[in-house]
N, C-alpha and C positions, 0 to 999 in steps of 0.2 A: 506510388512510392517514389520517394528519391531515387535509389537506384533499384537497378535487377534485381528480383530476387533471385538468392542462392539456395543452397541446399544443404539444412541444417544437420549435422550428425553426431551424434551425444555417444560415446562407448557407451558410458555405465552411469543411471543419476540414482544418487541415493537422499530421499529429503525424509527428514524426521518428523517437519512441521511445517502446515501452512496456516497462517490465519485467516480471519476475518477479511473479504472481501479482497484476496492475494490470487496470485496465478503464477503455474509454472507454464513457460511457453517453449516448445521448441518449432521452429520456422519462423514464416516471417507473421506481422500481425499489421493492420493498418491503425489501428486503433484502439488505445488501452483505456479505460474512464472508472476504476474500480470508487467506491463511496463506501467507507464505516462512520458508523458514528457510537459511540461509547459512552455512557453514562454508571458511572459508580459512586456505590455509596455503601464508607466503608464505616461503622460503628463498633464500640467498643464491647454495645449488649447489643446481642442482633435482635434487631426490632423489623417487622414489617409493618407500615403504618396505613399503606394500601392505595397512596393518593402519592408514590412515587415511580419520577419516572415522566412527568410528562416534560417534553424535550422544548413545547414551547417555553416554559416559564425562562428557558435560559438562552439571554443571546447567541451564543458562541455555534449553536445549532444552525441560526436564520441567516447570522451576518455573513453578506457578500467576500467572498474571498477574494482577495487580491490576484491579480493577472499578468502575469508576466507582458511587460513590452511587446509588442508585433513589431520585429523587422522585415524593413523593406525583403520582400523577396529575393532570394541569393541564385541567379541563375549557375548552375556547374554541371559539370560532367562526371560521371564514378565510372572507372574501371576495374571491377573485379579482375584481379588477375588468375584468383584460383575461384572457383564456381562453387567452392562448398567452404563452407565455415564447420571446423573441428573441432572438438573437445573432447578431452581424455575422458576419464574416471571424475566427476565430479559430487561431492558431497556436499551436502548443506545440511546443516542445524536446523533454522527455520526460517521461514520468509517472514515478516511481522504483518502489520496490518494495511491493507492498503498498499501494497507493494508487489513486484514481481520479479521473478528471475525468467530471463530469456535468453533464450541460442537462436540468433537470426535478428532480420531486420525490423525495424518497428517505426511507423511514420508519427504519431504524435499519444503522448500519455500528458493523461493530467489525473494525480492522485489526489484525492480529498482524504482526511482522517482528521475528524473532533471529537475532543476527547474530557468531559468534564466527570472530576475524583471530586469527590465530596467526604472528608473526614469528620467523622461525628464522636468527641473525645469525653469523655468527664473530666468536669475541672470539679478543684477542691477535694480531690480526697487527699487523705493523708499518707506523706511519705511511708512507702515500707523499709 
């Protein structure tokens, strides 16, 4: 890690919700790489046809994600001046997908989330 690790201290955590492929973290982590991948299919009559679902037929699954720039390496120094990281009472609603909440240090995350909705509507009926 870039710097020291310190010493994470939570009073109180309340989470109501975590999703698909999320993490609560308290301390340090070297390494975060969570992966969801989502497919829905919302219809008007719910039909199952039985031959849904397969993630190859849709790019969005396969295709190469884009990669942030590599900078030149940053030599520095970190001085912790106080040796613990504090946090009061904390609450959370939810984490969502592919995401995380953390207390403490953390050397590199890369979140992936694809997410293909498919709505299935009837056309032509008539106005009510």
């Amino acid at each position: 890690m870039a710097c020291a690790p310190r010493t994470s201290v939570v009073r109180s955590l309340k989470v109501h919700d975590v999703g698909y492929g999320s993490a609560i973290f308290v301390g340090d982590l070297v390494d975060f790489s969570p992966v969801s991948y989502v497919f829905a299919v919302q219809r008007e009559i719910p039909v199952f046809y039985g031959n849904e679902g397969n993630l190859s037929a849709y790019p969005i699954y396969s295709v190469p994600l884009p990669m942030a720039r590599q900078e030149p390496a940053v030599q520095m120094e970190v001085t912790n001046t106080r040796p613990v990281i504090c946090a009061g009472d904390v609450r959370i609603i939810a984490v969502s997908t592919a995401s995380m909440v953390q207390f403490g240090s953390v050397r590199s995350i890369r979140a992936d989330t694809r997410v293909k909705n498919i709505r299935q509507l009837l056309r032509g009926l008539p106005p009510k």
